[in-house]
C-alpha positions in Angstrom: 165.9 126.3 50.6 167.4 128.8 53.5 165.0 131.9 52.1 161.9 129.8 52.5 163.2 130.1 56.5 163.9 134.1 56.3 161.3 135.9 58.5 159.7 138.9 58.8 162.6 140.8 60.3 164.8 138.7 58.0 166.7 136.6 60.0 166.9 132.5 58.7 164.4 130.9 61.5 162.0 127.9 62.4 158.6 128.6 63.2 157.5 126.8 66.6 154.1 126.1 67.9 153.2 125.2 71.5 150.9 124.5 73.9 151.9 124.7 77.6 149.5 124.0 80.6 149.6 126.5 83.7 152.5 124.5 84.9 154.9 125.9 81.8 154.9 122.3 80.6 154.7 121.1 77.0 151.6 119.6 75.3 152.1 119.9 71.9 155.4 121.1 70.5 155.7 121.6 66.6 159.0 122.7 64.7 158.6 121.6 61.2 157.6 125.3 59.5 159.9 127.5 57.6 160.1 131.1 59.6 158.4 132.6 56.8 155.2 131.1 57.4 152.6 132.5 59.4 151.3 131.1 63.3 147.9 130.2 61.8 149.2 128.2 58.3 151.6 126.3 61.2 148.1 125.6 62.9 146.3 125.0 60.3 148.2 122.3 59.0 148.6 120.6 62.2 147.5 117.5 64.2 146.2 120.0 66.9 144.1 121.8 64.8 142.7 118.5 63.5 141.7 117.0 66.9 140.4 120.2 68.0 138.4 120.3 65.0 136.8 117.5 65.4 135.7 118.6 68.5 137.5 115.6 71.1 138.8 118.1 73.5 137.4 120.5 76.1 138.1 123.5 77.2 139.7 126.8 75.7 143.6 127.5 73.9 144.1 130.8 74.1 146.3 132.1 71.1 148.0 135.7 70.5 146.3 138.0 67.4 148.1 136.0 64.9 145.7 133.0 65.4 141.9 132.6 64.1 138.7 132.8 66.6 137.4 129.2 66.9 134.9 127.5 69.3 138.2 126.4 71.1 140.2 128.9 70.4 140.1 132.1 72.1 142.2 135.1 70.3 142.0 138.9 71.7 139.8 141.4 70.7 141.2 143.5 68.0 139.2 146.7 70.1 137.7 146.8 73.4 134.1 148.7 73.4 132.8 148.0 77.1 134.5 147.1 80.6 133.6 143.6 79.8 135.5 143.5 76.8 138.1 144.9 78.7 138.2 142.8 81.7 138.4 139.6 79.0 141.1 140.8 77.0 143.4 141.8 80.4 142.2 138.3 82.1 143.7 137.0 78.2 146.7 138.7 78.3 147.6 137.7 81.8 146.8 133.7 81.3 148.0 133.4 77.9 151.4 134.7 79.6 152.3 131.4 80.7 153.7 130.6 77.1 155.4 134.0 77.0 157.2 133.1 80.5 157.4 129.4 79.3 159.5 130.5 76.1 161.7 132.8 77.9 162.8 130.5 80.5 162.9 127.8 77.9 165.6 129.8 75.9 167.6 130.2 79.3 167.3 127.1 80.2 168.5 125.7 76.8 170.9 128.9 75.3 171.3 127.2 72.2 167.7 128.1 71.8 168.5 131.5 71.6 171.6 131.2 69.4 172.3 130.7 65.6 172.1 127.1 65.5 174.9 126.1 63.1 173.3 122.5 62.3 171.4 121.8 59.0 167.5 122.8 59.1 166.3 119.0 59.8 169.3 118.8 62.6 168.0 122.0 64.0 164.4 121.1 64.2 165.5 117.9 66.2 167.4 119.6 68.6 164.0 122.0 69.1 161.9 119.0 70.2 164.5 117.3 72.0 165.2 121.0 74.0 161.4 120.5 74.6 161.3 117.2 75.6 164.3 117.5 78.4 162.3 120.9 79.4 159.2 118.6 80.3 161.6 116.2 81.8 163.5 118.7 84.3 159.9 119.9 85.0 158.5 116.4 86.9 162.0 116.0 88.2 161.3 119.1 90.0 163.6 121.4 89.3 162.9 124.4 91.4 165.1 127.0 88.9 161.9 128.0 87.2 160.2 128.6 90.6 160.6 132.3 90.6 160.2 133.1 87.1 159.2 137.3 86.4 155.4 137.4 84.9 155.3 140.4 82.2 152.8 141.3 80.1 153.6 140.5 76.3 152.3 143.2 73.5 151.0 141.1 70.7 153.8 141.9 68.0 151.6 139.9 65.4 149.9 141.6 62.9 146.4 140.4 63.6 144.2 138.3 61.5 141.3 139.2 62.3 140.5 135.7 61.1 138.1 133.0 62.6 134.6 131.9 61.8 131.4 133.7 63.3 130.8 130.3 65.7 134.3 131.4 66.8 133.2 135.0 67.8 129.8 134.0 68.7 131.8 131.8 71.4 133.6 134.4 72.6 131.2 136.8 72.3 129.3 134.7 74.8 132.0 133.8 77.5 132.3 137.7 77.6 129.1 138.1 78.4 128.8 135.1 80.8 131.9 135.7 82.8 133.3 139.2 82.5 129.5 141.2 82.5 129.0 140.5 85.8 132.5 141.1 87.3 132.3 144.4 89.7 135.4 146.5 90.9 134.5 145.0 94.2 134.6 141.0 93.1 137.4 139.1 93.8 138.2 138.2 90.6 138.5 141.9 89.3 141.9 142.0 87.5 143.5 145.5 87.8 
């Protein structure tokens, strides 16, 4: 049972989805899947992906490489061939952050998140959640310790799929040319 948990750099781990808002808080939180099983399996096979794909919620997740190109679902560009292309994919990298940010504090906030956890597998995927569900909790109480938290940049480390459907790229395709064509070195919401 423990190999089916080995990862890629072959250490015995649980793979965890989620989906923070701007505010570093929880909206979906999934830690079910062996660490041997890839982001967009995880996705596929969740509730998420279900309700997304039915098409009951607005709006944009932005995802790292390991994730397919959906309507709602906005991965990077595997190559950037014009500014525009580059402004979307810096604008990507600096918003989809907030999980990168949301993880790190996550694991200081909660060490044992950053440990070996020495509880059985089911035990262990409890204590995830539960690490997640105080997180969200400590966040409306206010707790100002996550006030000043260092923004970085995040290199994709996923290999990437290069996966999605052609309504998926025709999506992004079209909020790239919509909202980053027009954006001159001058605008306010150049990104450098």
């Amino acid at each position: 049972v423990q190999e089916r948990f080995r990862n890629r750099k072959n250490r015995i781990s649980i793979n965890v989805q989620a989906v923070v808002d701007s505010d570093m808080r929880f909206l979906n939180l999934v830690a079910r899947w062996p660490g041997s099983v890839h982001d967009s399996r995880v996705f596929s096979n969740s509730e998420l992906y279900c309700i997304l794909e039915e098409g009951n919620i607005e709006g944009h997740l932005l995802g790292d490489a390991g994730y397919p190109c959906k309507t709602y679902f906005m991965t990077p560009l595997s190559k950037c061939n014009s500014p525009a292309e580059e402004k979307y994919q810096k604008v990507h990298v600096k918003t989809r952050n907030v999980i990168e940010r949301t993880f790190g504090a996550w694991k200081r906030k909660f060490f044992c998140l950053s440990s070996k956890l020495r509880l059985k597998i089911d035990t262990s995927m409890a204590v995830i959640v539960a690490c997640g569900v105080l997180w969200n909790f400590l966040l409306e109480q206010k707790d100002d310790e996550f006030a000043g938290e260092q923004i970085f940049e995040a290199e994709d480390e996923r290999e990437s799929t290069s996966a999605g459907d052609s309504s998926g790229f025709a999506k992004r395709r079209s909020l790239i040319n919509n909202y980053f064509h027009y954006i001159y070195p001058q605008s306010p919401l150049h990104f450098r």
